[in-house]
N, C-alpha and C positions, 0 to 999 in steps of 0.2 A: 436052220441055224438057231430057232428059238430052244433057248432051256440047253442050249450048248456049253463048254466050259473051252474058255482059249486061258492057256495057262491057268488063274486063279480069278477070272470074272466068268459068271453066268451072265449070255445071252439071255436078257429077258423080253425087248421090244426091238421092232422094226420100224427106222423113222424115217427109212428113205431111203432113194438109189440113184444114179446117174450115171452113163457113161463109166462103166466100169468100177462103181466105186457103189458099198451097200454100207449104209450107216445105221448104227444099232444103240439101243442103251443098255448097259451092261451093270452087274454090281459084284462086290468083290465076294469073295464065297466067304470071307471073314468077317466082314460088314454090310451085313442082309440089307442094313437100311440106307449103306453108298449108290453114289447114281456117276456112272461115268459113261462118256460117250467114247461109241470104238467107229472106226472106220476101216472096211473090210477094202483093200486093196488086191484084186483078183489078179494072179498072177500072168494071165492069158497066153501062156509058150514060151514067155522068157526064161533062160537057161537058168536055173536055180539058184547057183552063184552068184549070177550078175546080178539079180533080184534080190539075193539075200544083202549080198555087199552095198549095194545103192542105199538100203531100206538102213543098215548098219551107219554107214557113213552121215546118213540124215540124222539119224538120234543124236548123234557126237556133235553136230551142228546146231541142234537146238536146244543141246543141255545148257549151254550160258545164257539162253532167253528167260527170265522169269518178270514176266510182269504183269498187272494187273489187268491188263485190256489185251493181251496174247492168252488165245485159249491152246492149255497148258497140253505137251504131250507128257505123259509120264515112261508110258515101255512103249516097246514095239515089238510085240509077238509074232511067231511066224507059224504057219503048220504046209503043207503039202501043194495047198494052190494058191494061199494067200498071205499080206503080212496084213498084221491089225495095229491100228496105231489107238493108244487107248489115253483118252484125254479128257479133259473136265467136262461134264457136262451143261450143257448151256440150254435154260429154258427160252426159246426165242425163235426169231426168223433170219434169213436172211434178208442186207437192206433192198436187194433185188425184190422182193415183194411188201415192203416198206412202204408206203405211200397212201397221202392225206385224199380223203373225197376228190374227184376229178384231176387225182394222179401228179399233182404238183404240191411240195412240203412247203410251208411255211421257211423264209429264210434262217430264221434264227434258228429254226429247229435243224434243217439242213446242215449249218455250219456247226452244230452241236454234234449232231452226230460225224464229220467230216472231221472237227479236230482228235476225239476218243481215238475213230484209224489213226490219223499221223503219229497219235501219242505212241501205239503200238509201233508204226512202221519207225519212231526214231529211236525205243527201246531198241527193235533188230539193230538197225543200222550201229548204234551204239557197241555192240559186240558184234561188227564189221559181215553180219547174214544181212541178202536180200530177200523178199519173201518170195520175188518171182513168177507173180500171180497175182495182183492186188486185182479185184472184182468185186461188184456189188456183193456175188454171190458167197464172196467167199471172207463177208464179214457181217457177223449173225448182232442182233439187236434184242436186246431183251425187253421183257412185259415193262420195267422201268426204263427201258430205252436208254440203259448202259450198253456199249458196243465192246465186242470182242472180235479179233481178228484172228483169223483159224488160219490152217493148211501153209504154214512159213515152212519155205522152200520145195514143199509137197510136188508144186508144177513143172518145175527144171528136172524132179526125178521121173516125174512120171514120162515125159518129154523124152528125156533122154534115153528112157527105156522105149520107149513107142507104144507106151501104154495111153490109152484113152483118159482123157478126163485133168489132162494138163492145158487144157485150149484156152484161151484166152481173147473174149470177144477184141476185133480187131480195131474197135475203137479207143481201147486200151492201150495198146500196143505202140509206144514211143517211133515214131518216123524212121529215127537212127537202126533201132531194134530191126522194124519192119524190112529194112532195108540191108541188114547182118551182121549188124553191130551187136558185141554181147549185152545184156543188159548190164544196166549199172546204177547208181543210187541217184543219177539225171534219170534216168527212162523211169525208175521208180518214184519219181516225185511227178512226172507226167500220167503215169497213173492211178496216182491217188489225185491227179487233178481230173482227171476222167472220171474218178468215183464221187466229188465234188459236183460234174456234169449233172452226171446219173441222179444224182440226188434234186438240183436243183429244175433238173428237166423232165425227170418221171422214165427216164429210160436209157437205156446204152446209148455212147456217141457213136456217133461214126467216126472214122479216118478224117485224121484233117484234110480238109479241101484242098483240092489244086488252084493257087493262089492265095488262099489263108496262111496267116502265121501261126494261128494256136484253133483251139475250140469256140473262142469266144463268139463267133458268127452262131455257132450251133443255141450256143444257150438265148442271146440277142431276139434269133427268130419267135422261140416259146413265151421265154418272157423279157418282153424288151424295156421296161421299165426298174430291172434292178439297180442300184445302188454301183457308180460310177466305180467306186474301191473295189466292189465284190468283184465284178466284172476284171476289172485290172489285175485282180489275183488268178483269178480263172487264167490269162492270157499269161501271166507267169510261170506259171504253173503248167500250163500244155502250149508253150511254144514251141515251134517247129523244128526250131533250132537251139541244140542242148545249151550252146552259150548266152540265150538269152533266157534263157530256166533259172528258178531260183533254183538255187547249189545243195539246200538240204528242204528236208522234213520238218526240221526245227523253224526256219526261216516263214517256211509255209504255216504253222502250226503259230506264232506270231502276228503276220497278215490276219489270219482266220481271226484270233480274238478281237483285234481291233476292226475288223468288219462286222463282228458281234454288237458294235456298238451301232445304234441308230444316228441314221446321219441328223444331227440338232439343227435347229434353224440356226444359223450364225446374226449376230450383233450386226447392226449397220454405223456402229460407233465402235475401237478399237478394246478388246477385253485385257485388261491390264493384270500381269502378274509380278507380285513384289521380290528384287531379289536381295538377298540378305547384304549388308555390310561386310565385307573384310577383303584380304588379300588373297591371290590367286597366283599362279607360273603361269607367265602370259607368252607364248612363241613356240618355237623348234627351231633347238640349235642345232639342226643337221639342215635348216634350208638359211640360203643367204640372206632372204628377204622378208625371213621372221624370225633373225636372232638379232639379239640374244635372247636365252631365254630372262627372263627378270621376273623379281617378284611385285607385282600392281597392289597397293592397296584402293578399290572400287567402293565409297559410299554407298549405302542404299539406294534401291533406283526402282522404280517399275519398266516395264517392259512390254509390249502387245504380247499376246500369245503364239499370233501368226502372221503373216506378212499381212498388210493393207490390201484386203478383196475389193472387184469389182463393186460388187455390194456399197461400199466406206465409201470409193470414190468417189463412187456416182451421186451416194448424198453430197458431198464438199461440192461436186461439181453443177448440180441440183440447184444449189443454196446459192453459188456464189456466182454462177456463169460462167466458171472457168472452164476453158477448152475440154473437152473429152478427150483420153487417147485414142488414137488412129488403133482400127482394130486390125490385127496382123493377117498378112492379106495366108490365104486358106485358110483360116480359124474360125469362118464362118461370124457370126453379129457375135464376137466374144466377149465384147464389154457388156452386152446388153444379158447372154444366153449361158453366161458361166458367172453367178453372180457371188459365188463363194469360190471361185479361183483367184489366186494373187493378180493384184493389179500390173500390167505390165508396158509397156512403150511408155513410161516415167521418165522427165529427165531429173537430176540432183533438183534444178532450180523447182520444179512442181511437187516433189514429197515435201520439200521445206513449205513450201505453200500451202499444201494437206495441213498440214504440222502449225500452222501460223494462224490458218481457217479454225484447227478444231482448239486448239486455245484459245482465241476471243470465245466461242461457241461454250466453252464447259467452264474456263474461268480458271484453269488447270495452263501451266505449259508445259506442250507438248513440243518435240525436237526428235532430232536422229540420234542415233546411239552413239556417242563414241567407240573407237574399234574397240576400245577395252572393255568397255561395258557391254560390248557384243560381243565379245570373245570368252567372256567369265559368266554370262547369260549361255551361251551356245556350249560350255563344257558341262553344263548342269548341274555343278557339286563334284564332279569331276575331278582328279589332278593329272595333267600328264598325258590325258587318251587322246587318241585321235580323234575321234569319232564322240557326236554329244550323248552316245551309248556306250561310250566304252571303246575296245578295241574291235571289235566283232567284227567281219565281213560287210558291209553295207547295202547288201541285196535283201531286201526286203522291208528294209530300215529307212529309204532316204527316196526320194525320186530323182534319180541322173540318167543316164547314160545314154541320151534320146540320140544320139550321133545326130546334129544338124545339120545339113551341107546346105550350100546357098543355092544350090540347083533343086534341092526337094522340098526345101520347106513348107514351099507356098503349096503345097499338094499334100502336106501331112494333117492338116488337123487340130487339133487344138491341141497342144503338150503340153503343159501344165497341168498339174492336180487341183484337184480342192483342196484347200488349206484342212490338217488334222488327217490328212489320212492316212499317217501314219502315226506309230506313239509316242506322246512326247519323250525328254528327256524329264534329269531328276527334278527340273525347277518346274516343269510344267508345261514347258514351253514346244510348238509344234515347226517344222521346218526349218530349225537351223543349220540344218543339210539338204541342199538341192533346194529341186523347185523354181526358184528363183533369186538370182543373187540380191542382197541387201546392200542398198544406200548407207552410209554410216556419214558420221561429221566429218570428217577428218581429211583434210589432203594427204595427197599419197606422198610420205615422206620416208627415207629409212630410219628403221627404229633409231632414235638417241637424237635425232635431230628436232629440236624444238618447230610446231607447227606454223608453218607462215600467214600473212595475213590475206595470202590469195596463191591463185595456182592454177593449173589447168585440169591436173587429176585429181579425182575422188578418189577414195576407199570403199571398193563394196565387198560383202563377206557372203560367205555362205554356200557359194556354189550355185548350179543350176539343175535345169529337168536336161542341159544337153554336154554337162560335163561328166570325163570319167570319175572317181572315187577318188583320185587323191587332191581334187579342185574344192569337194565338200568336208576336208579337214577342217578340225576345227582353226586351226592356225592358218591355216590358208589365205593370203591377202590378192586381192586382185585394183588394180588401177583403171580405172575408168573413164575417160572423159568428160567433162563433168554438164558439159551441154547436146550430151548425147541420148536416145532413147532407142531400146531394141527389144526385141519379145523375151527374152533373156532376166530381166532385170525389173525389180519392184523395192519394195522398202518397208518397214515398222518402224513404231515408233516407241520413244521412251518418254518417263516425266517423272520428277523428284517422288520419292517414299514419301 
């Protein structure tokens, strides 16, 4: 093949072969000094047509792809036993042979190279192509450790022809898939979660276990000291089951940055963020028990960043002798071993007490939020959205949807997060979705009715880690009782600008 011409490139280097497939570097016979890579795809007894037609039908698919981390096809030539697909040239390796001294990448670097893939796999997605192949192998890294993702849709043709070199290790390979479901843009986000694995484990996974829900065991075993988020993403991202998968690439590609960040030691006193002066559209007037909507004019206020942790409490409770909460029975010593998770078995009467302890203590008074001042805190700058991000989908955004039942709880674990481990909103502020619902001042009253001087129900907001998506609106009110405590429910606090 060397020093050959396929249409208007000379064959000048051979850089490799596999399974059917020989890869070459090529330049164009009009620009002695271009470098382009070709991929020789060996015909092997396929009828001519159906070989020509597949190899046809691919080009027209990937003409809408142009992106900057998609290594580029430009033609796709054919002659007598083969077609050549002729594309940018990439000085690099694949991530398959990627890997730091004793075969395991530093995280950061890991998730560095893991967002580059998503950013290509949600170009495809974007002009509605799967790549249908995602593998370590078949995504090359350069001397700068910029990532390119090659061979989009390559493997469904090959597949389909019964040509070699469409395979795809079967730890890759989504459950649903495995099982004869066609792939789809779930099965694709479980295998860019597998290429995640690969990277964080020094090697291919395997199939999820019988009795796992995602990969997460797999990665646990090698290094079992990662970063509770990372971990959480992993399990998102290759669950077993497609409905409990994050829903895109993008969603995924989100999580990642924010797992980018180093978990910080958290404050053992409450980090206060200022929110600005003025008015706000407080409700939804499509629910009966947050309309109207009205216009609030909210003073200046600060705000915690995140719900009152373990951590807070335990100083108040430290300091002052006050009770400890009962730690929720299967959550293991969760006040003591989750010290930056929201505080939770609170009743109203004990946050106000927090709240009462850390004002003598700073000389500052601190208190609950009013719903309003939680409600124009939790939209972030916001007008109008559901969500303290906007309208967006809320998977990957919020921690909910833990389905609690009172038969399994005690057997599940600890369900809460750590506070921040997801992004804030526009004010700065971290969990005002999910997690765990928020104590507020206020009796549960319906809007327009002036607040009485006693009562039985609270107001907490926010949602939880075991409500669906429409509990964690922002306008969402919930009633409470207000001398009650349940693993559900925590609180923050506020104090004047």
């Amino acid at each position: 093949m060397l020093n050959k011409f396929i249409g208007n490139y000379r064959i000048s280097n051979f850089l490799g072969h596999g399974a059917g497939i020989e890869v070459y570097r090529a330049t164009r016979a009009d620009a002695p000094a271009s470098r382009y890579r070709v991929k020789r795809v060996l015909r092997n007894g396929v009828p001519g047509q159906a070989f020509f037609d597949a190899f046809v039908a691919l080009a027209k698919q990937l003409a809408p792809l142009q992106d900057p981390k998609v290594v580029g096809i430009s033609e796709i030539l054919f002659d007598d036993s083969s077609a050549y697909l002729v594309g940018e040239y990439v000085q690099g390796q694949p991530l398959s042979l990627l890997t730091a001294p004793g075969g395991i990448l530093p995280i950061r670097h890991a998730l560095g190279l893991f967002k580059q893939a998503a950013d290509a796999l949600a170009a495809a997605h974007a002009v509605e192509l799967l790549h249908g192949g995602v593998t370590a192998e078949r995504v090359l890294c350069s001397h700068e450790k910029h990532v390119k993702v090659e061979d989009f849709g390559l493997a469904p043709v090959l597949r389909a022809l019964g040509l070699p070199g469409g395979e795809i290790p079967a730890g890759y390979v989504a459950p649903e898939v495995a099982a004869g479901a066609p792939p789809s843009i779930s099965s694709e986000v479980f295998s860019l979660g597998a290429l995640l694995v690969h990277l964080l484990i020094g090697r291919s996974p395997d199939p999820v276990r019988e009795g796992d829900d995602s990969l997460v065991s797999q990665v646990r075993e090698i290094r079992p000291d990662l970063p509770a988020r990372l971990l959480e993403l992993v399990r998102r991202l290759t669950a077993a089951k497609p409905e409990e998968r994050l829903r895109s690439v993008d969603e995924a590609r989100r999580l990642a940055i924010d797992c980018t960040e180093e978990d910080r030691p958290l404050s053992d006193r409450p980090e206060m963020v200022v929110i600005p002066q003025g008015s706000f559209r407080m409700g939804n007037g499509g629910r009966k028990n947050e309309s109207p909507v009205r216009e609030v004019d909210v003073p200046a206020f600060e705000i915690a960043a995140y719900p009152v942790t373990n951590r807070q409490y335990r100083r108040f409770c430290d300091e002052t002798g006050y009770a400890r909460p009962d730690d929720p029975p299967g959550w293991g010593r969760y006040f003591e071993e989750c010290p930056d998770h929201p505080v939770v078995n609170v009743r109203w009467s004990d946050a106000a007490s927090y709240c009462n302890w850390l004002s003598k203590a700073t000389g500052t008074e601190y208190r609950l939020p009013t719903e309003a001042e939680w409600e124009k805190a939790a939209r972030g700058g916001l007008d109008g959205e559901a969500y303290p991000w906007g309208a967006e989908n809320p998977d990957g955004r919020a921690h909910f949807g833990g389905r609690a039942y009172a038969w399994d709880i005690e057997t599940q674990g600890p369900q809460t997060r750590r506070v921040a481990s997801f992004a804030p909103n526009g004010y700065g502020l971290y969990d005002m979705a999910g997690n765990v619902w928020e104590w507020c001042q206020d009796w549960y009253v319906p809007y327009g009715t002036p607040q009485p001087r006693g009562g039985i129900f609270r107001v907490a907001r926010g949602g939880s880690w075991s409500v669906e998506e429409d509990a964690i609106r922002c306008s969402f009110r919930m009633s409470f009782y207000a001398k009650t405590s349940d693993v559900f429910t925590g609180f923050r606090c506020v104090c004047a600008a």
